[in-house]
N, C-alpha and C positions, 0 to 999 in steps of 0.2 A: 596561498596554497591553491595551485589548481585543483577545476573540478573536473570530474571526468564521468561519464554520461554512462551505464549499460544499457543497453540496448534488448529488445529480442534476438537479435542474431545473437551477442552475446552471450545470454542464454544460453541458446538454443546450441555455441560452440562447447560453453562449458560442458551440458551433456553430455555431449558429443565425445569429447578427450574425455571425463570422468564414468562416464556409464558405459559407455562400448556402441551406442546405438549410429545407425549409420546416419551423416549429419542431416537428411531428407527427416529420418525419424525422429531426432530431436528437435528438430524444427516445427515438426508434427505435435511433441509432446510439450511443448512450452506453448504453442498457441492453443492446446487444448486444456491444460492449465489455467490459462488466462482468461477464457473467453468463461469456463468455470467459473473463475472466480466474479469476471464480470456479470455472467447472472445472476448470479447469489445474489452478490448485492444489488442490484436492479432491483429483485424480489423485496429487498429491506431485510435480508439477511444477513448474518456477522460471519465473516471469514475469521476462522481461527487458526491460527497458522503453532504449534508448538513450539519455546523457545526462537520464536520470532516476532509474534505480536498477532491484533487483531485488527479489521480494517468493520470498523462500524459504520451504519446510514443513521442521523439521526434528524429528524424533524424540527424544523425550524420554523416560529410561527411567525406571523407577518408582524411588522412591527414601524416604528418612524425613525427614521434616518434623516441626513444632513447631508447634503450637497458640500464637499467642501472645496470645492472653485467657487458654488456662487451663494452658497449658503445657506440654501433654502431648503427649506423641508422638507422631506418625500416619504412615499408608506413603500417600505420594502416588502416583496410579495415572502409569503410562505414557502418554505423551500426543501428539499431532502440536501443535506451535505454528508457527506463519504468524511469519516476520521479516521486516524490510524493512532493505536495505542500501542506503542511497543513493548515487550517481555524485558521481563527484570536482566533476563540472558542476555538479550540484546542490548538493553540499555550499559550494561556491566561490560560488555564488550568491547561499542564504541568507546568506551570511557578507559579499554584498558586495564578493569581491575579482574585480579588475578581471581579463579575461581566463575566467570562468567560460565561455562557449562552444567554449573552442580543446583544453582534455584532454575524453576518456570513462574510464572508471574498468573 
């Protein structure tokens, strides 16, 4: 199956045909969106998006790890990683089953 990539411009067309804004504007309104949401979570805060999921930071502490080319042991440092937990909506979506707009998760 191919895959096929959206992009910000993407975005930022779909506005554009679906909200009326003129395409400078929704190009305006998807990088400020974005850059939103990038703060947020910079902060260590949870994007909660309805019916589409949440994109959490969580803390990861250091820990020992394995080289697996050469095997050898290393202390991996402590770290923030970004997750994302998708909505029951969502998940029921991709998945095709009917009724995916009626639960939130």
């Amino acid at each position: 199956m191919p895959s096929r990539n959206i992009t910000r411009a993407d975005l930022a067309e779909a506005v554009y045909r679906r909200v009326g804004l003129s395409r400078h504007e929704a190009g305006q309104l998807v990088e400020s969106v974005l850059e939103e949401m990038s703060d947020t979570l910079a902060r260590g805060e949870t994007v909660k998006l309805a019916s589409f999921g949440s994109f959490l930071v969580r803390a990861k502490g250091q820990r020992m790890g394995r080289n697996p080319k050469t095997g050898i042991d290393a202390v991996i440092d402590a770290r923030r990683v970004m997750t994302f937990k998708p909505s029951y909506v969502l998940k029921n979506r991709v998945n095709g089953i009917a009724g995916a707009d009626e639960a939130e998760d």
